[in-house]
Each structure stands twice: as structure tokens, then as C-alpha cells.
VMD Tcl script that builds the backbone (N, CA, C; Angstrom):
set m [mol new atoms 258]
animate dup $m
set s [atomselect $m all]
$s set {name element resname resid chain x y z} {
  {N N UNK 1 A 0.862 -1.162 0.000}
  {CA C UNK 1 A 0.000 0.000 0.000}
  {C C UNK 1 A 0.918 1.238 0.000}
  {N N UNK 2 A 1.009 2.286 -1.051}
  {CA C UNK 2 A 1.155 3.506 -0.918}
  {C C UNK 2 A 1.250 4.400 0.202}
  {N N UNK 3 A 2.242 4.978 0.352}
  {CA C UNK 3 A 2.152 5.761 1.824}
  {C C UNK 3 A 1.185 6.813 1.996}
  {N N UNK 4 A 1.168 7.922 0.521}
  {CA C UNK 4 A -0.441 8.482 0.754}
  {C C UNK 4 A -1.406 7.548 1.293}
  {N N UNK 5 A -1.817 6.897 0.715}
  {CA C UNK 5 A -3.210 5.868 0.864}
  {C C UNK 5 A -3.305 5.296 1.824}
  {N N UNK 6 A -1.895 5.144 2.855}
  {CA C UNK 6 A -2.327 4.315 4.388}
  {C C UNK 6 A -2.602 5.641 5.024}
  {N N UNK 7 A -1.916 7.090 4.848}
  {CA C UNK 7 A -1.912 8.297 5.865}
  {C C UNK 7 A -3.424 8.384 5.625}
  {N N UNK 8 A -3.698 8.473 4.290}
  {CA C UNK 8 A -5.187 8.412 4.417}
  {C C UNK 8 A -6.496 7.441 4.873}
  {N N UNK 9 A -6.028 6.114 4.744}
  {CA C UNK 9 A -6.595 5.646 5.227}
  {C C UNK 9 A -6.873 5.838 7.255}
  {N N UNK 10 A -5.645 5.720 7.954}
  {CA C UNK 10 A -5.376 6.757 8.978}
  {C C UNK 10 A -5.948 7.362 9.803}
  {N N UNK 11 A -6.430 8.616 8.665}
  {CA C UNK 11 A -7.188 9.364 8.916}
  {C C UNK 11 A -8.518 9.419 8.816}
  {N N UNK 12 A -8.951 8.348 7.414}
  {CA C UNK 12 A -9.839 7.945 7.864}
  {C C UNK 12 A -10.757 7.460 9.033}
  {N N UNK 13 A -9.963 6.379 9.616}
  {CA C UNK 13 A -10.080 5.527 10.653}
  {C C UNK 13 A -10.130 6.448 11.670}
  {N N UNK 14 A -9.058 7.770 12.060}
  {CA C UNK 14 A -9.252 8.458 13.381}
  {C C UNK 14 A -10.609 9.118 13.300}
  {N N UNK 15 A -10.409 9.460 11.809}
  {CA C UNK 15 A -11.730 10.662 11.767}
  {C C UNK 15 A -12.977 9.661 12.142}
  {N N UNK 16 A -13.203 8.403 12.171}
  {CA C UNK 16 A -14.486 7.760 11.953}
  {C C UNK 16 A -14.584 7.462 13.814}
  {N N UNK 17 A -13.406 6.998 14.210}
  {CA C UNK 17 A -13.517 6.894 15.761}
  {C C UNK 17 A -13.955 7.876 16.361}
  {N N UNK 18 A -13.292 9.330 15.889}
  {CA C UNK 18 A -13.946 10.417 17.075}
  {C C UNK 18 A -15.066 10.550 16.602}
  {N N UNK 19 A -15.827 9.968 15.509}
  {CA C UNK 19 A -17.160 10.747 15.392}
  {C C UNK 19 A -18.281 9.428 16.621}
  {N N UNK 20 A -17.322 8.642 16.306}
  {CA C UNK 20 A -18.660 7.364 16.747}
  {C C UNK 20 A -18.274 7.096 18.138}
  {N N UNK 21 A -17.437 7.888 18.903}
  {CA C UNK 21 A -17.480 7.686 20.195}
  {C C UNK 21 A -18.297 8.776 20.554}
  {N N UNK 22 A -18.924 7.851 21.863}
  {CA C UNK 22 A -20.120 8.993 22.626}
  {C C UNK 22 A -19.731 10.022 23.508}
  {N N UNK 23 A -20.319 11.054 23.544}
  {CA C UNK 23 A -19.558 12.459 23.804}
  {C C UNK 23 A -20.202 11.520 25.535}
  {N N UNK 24 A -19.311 12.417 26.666}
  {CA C UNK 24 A -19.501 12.792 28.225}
  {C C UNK 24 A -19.744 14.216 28.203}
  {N N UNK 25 A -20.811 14.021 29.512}
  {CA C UNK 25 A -21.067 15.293 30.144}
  {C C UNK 25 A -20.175 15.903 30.941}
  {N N UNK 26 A -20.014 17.131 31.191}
  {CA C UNK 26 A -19.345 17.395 32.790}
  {C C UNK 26 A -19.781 16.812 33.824}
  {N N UNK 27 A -19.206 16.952 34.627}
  {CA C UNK 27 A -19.381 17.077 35.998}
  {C C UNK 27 A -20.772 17.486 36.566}
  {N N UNK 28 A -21.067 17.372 37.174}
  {CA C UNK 28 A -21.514 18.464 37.680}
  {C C UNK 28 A -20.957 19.072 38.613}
  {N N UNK 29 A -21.267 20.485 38.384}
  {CA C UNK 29 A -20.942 22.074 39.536}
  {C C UNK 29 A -21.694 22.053 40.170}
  {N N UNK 30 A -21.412 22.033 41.624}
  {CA C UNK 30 A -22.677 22.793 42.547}
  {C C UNK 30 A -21.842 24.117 43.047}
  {N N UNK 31 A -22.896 24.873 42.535}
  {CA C UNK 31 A -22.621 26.681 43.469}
  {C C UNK 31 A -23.240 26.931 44.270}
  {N N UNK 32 A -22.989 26.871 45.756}
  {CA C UNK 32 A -23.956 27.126 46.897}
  {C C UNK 32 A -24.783 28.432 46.555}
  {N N UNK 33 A -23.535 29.676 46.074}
  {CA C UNK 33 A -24.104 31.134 46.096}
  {C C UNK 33 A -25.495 30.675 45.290}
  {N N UNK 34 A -25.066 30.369 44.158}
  {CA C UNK 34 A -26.138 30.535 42.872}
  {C C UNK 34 A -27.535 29.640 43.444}
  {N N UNK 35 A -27.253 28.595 43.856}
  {CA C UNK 35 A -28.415 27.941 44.687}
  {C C UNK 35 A -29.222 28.475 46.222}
  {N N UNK 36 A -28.836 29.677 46.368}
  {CA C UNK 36 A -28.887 30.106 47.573}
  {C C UNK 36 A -30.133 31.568 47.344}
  {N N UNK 37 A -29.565 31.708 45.897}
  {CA C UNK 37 A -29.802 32.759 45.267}
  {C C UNK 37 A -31.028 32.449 44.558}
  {N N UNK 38 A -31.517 31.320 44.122}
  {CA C UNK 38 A -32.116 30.694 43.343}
  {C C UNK 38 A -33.666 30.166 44.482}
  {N N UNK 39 A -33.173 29.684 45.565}
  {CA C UNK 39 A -34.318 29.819 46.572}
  {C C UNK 39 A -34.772 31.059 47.221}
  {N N UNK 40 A -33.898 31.998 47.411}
  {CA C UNK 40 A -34.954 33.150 47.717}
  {C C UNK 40 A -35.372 33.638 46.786}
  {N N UNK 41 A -35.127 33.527 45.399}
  {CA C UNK 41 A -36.121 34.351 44.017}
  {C C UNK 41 A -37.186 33.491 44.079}
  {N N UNK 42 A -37.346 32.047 44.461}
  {CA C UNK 42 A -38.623 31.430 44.617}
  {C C UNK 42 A -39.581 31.784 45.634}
  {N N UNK 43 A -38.830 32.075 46.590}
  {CA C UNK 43 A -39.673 32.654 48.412}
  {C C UNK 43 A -40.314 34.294 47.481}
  {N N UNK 44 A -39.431 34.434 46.966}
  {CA C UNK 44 A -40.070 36.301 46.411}
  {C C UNK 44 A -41.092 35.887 45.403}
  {N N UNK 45 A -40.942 35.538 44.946}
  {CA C UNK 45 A -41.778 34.296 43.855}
  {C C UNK 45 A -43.431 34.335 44.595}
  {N N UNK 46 A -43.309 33.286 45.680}
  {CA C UNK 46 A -44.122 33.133 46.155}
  {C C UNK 46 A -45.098 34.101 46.954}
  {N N UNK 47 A -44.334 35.067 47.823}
  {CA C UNK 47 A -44.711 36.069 48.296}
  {C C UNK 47 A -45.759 37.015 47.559}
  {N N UNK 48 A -44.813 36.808 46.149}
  {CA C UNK 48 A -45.600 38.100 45.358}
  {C C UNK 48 A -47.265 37.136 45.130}
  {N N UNK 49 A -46.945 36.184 44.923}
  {CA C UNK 49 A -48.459 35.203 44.373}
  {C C UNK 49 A -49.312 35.571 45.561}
  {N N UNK 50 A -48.919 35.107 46.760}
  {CA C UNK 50 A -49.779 35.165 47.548}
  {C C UNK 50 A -50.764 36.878 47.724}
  {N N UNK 51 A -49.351 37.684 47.541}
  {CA C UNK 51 A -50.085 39.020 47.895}
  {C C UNK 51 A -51.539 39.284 46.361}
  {N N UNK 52 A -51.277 38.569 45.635}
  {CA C UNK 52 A -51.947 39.094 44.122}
  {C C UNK 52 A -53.307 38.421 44.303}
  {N N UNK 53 A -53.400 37.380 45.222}
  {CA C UNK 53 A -54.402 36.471 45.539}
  {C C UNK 53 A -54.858 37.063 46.503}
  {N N UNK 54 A -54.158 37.946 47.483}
  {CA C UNK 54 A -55.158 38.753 48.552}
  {C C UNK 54 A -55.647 40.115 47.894}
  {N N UNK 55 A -55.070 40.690 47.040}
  {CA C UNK 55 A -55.509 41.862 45.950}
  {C C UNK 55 A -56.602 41.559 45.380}
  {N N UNK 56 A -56.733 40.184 44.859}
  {CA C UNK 56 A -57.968 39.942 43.818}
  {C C UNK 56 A -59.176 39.273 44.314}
  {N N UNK 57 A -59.034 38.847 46.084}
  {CA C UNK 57 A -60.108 38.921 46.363}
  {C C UNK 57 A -61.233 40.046 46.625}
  {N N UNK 58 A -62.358 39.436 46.507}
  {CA C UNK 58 A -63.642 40.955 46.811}
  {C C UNK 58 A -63.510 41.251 47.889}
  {N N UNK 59 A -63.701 42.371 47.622}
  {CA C UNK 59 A -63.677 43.294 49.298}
  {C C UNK 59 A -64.657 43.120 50.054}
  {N N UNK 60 A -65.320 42.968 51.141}
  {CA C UNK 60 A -66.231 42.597 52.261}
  {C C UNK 60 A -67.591 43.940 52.123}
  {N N UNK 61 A -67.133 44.567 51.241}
  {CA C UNK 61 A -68.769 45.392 51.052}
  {C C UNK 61 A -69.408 45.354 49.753}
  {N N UNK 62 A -70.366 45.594 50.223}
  {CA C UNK 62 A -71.481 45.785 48.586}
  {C C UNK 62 A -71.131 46.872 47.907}
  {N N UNK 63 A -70.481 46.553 47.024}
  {CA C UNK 63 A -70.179 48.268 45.898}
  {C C UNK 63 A -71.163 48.426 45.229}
  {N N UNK 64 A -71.929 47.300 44.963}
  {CA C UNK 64 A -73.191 47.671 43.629}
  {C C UNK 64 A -73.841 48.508 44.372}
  {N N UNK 65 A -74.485 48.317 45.942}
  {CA C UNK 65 A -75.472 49.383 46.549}
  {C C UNK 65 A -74.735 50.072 47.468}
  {N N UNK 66 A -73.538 50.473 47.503}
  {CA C UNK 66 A -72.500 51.502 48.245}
  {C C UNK 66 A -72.452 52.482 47.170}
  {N N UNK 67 A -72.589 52.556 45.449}
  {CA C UNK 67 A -71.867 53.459 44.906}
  {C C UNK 67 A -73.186 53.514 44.109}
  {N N UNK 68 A -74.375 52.534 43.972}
  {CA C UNK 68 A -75.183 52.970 43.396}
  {C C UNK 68 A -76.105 54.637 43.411}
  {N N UNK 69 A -76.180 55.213 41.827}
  {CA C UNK 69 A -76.986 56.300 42.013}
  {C C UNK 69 A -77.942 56.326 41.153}
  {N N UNK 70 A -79.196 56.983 41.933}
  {CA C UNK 70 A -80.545 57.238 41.589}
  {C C UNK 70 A -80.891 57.377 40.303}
  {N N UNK 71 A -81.410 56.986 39.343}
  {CA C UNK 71 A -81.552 57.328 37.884}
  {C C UNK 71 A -82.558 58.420 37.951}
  {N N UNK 72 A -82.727 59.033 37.135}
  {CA C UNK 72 A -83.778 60.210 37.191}
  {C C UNK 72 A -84.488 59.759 35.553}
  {N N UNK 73 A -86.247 59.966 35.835}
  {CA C UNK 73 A -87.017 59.286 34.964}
  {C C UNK 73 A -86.498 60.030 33.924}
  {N N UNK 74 A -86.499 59.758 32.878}
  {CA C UNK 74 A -86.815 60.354 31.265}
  {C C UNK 74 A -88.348 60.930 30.910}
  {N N UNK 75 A -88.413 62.329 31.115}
  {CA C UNK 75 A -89.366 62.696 30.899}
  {C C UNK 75 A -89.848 63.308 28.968}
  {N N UNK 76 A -90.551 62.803 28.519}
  {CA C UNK 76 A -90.661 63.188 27.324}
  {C C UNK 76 A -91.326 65.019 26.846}
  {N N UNK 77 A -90.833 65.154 26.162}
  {CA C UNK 77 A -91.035 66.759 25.945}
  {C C UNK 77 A -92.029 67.324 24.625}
  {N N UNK 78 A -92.169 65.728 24.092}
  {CA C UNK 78 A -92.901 66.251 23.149}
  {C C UNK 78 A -92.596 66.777 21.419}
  {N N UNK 79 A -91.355 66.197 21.224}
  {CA C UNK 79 A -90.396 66.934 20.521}
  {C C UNK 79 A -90.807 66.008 18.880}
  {N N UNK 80 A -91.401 65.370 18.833}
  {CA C UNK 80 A -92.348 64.828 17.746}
  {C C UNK 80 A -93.458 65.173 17.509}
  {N N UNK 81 A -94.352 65.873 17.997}
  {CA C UNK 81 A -95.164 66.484 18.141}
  {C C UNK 81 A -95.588 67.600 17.608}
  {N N UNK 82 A -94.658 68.793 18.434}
  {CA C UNK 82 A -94.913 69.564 17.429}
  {C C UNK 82 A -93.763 70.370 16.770}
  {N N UNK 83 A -93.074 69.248 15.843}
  {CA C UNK 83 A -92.615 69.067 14.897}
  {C C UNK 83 A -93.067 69.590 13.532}
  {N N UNK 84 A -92.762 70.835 12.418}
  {CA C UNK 84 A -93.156 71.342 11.644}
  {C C UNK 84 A -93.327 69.806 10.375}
  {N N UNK 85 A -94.182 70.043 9.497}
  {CA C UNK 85 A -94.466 69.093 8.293}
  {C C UNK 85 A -94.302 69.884 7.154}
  {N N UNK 86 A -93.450 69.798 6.319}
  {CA C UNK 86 A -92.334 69.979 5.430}
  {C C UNK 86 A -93.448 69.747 4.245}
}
mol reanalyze $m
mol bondsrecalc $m
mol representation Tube
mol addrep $m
């Protein structure tokens, strides 16, 4: 065999191994800060829910008859009546 043709072959062969071996993950990192940091944005999280759920309950009085006002009748004036005919 040709010395090109084995370098290539070679390379073939490396190039085909790194593709068909299975990649690894890291490690895993644990960051206390970042996890520390990560439970009180959930506690604030929560806080805020709760307050939005005491906001959106109804308030303990009747607004329909606390703010209701008196309608005043519609009195007609007559304004068809006497109306000129063209």
C-alpha cells in the first residue's frame, strides 16, 4: 500500500472513531451562592403570588349598593309632536 493511501486511510479511521465515540457530560458544579440565590427568588416568587391572591379577592362590602346612584325618569317633551311638516 502507498504511503499516501495508508496516511489516508489513517485518517480515515481516526476521523471515523472520534465521530462514533459517545460524547460525556461534565461534571456536575454545585454553586452554593447561585443555589442560595435561586431559593430566595422562589420565596419572592411566592410572596408576590400570595399578595396578588389577597388583591384579587372581593372586598367585604357591597359596591353595587354603596356606589349605586338614583336614575332620574326620562321625561318626554314632546319633541315629535310639534314638529313642523315639510
Amino acid at each position: 500500500m502507498p504511503k499516501p493511501l495508508r496516511v489516508a486511510a489513517i485518517t480515515l479511521a481516526l476521523a471515523l472513531a472520534v465521530v462514533t465515540v459517545p460524547l460525556k457530560a461534565q461534571l456536575v458544579v454545585y454553586d452554593p451562592t447561585n443555589s442560595i440565590e435561586a431559593v430566595l427568588q422562589y420565596e419572592q416568587l411566592i410572596r408576590q403570588y400570595e399578595f396578588l391572591i389577597q388583591q384579587a379577592r372581593r372586598v367585604p362590602v357591597d359596591l353595587a349598593r354603596r356606589y349605586h346612584a338614583g336614575s332620574s325618569d326620562w321625561h318626554s317633551h314632546g319633541l315629535t309632536s310639534g314638529a313642523r311638516s315639510a
